[in-house]
DSSP file (Angstrom, degrees, kcal/mol; ACC not computed):
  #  RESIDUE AA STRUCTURE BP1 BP2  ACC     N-H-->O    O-->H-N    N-H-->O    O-->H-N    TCO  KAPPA ALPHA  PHI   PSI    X-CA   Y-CA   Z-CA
    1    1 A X              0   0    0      0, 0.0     2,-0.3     0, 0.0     0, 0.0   0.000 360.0 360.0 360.0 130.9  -18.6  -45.5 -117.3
    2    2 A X        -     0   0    0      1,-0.2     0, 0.0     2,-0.1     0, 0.0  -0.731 360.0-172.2 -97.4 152.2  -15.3  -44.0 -116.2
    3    3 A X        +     0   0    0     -2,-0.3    -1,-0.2     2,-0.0     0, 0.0   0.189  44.2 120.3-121.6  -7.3  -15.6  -41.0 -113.7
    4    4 A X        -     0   0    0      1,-0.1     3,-0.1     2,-0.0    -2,-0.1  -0.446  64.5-120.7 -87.0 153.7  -11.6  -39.7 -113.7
    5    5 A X        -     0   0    0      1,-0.1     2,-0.7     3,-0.0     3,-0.1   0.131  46.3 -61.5 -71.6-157.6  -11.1  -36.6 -114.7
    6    6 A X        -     0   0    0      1,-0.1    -1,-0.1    34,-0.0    31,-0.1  -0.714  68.3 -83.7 -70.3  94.7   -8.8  -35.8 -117.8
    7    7 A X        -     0   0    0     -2,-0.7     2,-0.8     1,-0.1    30,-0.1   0.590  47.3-150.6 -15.8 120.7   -5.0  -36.9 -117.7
    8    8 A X     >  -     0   0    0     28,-0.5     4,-4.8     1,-0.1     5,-0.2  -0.863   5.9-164.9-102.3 116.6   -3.0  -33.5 -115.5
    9    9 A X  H  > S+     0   0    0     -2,-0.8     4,-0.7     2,-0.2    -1,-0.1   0.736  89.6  54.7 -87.2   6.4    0.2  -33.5 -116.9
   10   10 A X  H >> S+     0   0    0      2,-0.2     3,-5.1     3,-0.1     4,-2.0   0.885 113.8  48.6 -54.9 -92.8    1.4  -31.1 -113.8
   11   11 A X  H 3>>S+     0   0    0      1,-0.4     4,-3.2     2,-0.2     5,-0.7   0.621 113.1  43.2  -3.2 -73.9   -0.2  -34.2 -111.4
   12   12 A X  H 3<5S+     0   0    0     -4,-4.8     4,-0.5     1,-0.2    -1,-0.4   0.790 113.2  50.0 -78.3   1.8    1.4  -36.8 -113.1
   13   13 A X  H <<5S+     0   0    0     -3,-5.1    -2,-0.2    -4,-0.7    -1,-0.2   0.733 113.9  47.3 -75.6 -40.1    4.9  -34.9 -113.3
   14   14 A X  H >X>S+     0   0    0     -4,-2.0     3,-2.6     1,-0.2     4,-2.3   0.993 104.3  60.6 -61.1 -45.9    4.6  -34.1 -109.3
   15   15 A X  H 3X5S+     0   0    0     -4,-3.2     4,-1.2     1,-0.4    -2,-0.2   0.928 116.0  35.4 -61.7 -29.2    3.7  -38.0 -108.8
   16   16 A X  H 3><S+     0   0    0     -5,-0.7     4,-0.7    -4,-0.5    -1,-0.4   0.602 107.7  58.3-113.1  24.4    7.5  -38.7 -110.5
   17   17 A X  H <>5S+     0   0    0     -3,-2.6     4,-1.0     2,-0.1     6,-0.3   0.415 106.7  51.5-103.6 -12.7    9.3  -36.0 -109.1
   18   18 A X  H  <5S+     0   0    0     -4,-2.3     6,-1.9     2,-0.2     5,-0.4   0.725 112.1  50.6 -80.4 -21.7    8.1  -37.7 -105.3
   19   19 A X  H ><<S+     0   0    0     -4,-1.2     3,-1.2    -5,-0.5     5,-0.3   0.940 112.6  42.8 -81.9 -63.8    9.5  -40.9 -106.8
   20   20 A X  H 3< S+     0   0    0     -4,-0.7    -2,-0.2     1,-0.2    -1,-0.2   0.415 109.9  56.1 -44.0  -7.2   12.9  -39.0 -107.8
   21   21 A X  T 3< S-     0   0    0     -4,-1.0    -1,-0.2     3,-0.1    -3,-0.1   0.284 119.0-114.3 -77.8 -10.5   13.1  -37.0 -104.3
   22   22 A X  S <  S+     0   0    0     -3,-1.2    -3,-0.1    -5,-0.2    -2,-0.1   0.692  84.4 123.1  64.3   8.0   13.0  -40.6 -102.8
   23   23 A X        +     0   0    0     -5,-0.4     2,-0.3    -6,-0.3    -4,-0.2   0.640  68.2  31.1 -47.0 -30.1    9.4  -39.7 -101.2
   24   24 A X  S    S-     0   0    0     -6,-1.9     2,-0.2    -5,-0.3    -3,-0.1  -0.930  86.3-114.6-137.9 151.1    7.2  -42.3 -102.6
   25   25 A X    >>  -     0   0    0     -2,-0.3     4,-1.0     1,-0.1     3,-0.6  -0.519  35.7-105.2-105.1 167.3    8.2  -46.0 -103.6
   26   26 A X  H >> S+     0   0    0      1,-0.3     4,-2.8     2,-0.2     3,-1.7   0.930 113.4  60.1 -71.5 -38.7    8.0  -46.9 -106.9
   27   27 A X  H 3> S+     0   0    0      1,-0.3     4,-1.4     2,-0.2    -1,-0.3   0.725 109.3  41.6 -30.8 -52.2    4.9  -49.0 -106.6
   28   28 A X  H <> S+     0   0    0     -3,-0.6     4,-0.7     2,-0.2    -1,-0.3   0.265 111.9  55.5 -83.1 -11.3    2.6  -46.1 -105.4
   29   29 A X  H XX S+     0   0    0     -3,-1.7     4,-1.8    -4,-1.0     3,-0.6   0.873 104.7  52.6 -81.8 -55.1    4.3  -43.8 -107.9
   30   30 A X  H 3X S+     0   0    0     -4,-2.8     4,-2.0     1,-0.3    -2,-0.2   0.906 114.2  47.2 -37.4 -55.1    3.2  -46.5 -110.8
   31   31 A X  H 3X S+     0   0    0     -4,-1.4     4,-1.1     2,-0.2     5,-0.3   0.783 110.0  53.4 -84.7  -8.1   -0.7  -46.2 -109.3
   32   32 A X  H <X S+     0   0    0     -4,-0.7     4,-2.6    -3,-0.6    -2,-0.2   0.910 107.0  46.6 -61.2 -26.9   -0.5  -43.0 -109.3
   33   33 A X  H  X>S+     0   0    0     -4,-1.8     4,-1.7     1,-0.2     5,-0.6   0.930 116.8  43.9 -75.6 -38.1    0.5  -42.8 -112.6
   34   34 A X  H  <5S+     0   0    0     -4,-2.0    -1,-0.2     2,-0.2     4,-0.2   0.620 113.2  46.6 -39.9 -35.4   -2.0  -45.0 -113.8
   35   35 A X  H  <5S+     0   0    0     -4,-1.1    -2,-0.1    -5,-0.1    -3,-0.1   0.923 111.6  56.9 -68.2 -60.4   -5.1  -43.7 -111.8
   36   36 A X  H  <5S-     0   0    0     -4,-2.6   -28,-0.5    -5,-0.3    -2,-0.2   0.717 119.6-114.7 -52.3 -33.3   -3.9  -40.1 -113.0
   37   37 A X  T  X5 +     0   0    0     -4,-1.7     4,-1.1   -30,-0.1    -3,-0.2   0.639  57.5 155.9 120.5  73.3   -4.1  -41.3 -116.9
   38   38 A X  H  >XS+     0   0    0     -5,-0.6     4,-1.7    -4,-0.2     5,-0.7   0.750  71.3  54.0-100.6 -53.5   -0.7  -41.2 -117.9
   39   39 A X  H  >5S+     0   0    0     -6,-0.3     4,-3.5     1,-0.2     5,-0.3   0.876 107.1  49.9 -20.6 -72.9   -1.6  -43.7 -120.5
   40   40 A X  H  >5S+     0   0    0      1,-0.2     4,-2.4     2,-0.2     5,-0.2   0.901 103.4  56.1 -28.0 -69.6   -3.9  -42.0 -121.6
   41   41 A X  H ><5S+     0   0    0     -4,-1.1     3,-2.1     1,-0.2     4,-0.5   0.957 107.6  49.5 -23.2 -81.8   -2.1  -39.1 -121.9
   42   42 A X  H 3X5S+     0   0    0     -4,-1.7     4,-1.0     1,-0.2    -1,-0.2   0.667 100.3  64.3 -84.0   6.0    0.5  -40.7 -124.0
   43   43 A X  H 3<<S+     0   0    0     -4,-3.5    -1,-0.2    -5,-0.7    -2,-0.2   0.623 102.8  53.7 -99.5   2.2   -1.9  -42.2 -126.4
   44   44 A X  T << S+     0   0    0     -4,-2.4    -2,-0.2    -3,-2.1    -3,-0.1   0.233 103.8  49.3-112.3  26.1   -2.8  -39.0 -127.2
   45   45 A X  T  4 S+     0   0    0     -4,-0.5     2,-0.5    -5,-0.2    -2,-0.1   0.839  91.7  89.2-101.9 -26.0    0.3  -37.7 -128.0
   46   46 A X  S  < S-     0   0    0     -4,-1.0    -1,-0.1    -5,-0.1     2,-0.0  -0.566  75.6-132.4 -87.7 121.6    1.2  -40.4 -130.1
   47   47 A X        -     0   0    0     -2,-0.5     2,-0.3     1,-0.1     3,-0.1  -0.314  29.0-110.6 -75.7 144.9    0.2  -40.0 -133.9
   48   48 A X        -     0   0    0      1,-0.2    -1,-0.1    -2,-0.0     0, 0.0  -0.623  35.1-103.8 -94.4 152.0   -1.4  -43.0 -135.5
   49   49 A X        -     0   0    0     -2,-0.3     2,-0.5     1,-0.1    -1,-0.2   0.141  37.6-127.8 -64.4 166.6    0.6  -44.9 -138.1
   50   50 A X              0   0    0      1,-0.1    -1,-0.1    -3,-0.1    -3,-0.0  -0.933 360.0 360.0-123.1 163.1   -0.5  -44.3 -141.6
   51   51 A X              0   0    0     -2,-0.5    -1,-0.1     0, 0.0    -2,-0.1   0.400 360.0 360.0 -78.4 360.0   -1.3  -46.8 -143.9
């Protein structure tokens, strides 16, 4: 059972504007995006092919 909440696309937007400030290294920006659902995120923006 997954517990995370629901992709915040503020959240993951902050997590890569701390990588573009030079604040965070890219590693810890990469799990953040990943814990935060950024996947997610963009596998629900993305329309599924049609047959």
């Amino acid at each position: 059972m997954d517990d995370r909440p629901p992709p915040d696309p503020a959240k993951l937007l902050a997590s890569w504007m701390e990588w573009e400030k030079g604040e965070t290294t890219p590693g810890m920006v990469m799990k953040n995006l990943k814990t935060g659902g950024l996947r997610e995120l963009l596998e629900a923006m993305v329309e599924p092919p049609t047959p």
